[in-house]
C-alpha positions in Angstrom: 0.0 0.0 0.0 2.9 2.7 0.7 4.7 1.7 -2.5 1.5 2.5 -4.5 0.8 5.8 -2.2 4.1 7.2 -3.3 3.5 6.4 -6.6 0.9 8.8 -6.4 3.1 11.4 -4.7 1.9 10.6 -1.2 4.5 12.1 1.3 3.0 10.7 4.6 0.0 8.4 5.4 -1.6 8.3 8.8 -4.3 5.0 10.1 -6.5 6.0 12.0 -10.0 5.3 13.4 -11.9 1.8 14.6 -9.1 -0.3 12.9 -6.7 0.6 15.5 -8.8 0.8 18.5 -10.6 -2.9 17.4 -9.0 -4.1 14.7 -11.4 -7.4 14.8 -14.2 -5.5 14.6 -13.2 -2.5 11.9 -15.9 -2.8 8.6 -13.0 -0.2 7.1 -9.8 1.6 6.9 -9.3 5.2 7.7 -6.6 6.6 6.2 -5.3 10.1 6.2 -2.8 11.3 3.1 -0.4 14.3 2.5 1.3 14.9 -0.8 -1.9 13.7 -3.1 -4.6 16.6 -3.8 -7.8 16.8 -5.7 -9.4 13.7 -7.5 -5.8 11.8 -7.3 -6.7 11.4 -4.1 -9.7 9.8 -4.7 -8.3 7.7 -7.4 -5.6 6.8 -5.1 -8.1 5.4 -2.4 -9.8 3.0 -5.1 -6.4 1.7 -6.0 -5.6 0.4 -2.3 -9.3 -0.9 -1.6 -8.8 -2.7 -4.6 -5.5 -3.9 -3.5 -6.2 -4.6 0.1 -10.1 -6.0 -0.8 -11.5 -4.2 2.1 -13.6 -0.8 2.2 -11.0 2.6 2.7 -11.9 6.1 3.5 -9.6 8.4 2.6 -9.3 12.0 4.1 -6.5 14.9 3.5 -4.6 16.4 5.9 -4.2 19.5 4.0 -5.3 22.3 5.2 -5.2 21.4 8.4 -7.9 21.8 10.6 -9.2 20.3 14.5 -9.5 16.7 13.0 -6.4 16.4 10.8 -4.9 17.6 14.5 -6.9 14.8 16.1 -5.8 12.1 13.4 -2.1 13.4 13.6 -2.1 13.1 17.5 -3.8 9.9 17.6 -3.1 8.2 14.2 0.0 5.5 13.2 2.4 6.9 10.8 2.8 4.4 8.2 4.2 6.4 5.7 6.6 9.3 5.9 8.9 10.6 3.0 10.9 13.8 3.2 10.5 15.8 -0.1 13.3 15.7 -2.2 14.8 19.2 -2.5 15.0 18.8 1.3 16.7 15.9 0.8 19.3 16.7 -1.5 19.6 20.3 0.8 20.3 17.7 4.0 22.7 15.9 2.0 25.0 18.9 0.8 
């Protein structure tokens, strides 16, 4: 699922919601992005439930508002890429 993310330019990717608080129980997975705007996103989202078989809601966390802060405070990082003119600025 990250390969494909940054594929699509994802730079981070927070879960989030029932899948880890019951993971048993979840009907979906909640996923926040960074890095992917507009329909991408969307399309983006259709390509991991497809991949994963299982129902995904997707959400941006840009601009950030109360509940990207909530996600970000409670969420798991599973994706987190620097951009890569900071990158090559680090590695000068």
């Amino acid at each position: 699922m990250t390969s494909l993310a940054r594929s699509y330019g994802a730079t981070r990717l927070i879960l989030f919601g029932s899948v880890l608080e019951t993971p048993m129980t979840a009907k979906d997975i909640d996923i926040a992005c960074d890095g992917v705007s507009g329909w991408k996103l969307y399309e983006l989202a259709a390509r991991i439930e497809e991949e994963l078989h299982t129902r995904l809601d997707i959400v941006p966390l840009s601009p950030s508002s109360r509940f990207t802060k909530y996600i970000e405070n409670k969420g798991k990082v599973i994706l987190l890429q620097l951009m890569s003119y900071r990158r090559k600025s680090i590695l000068k």
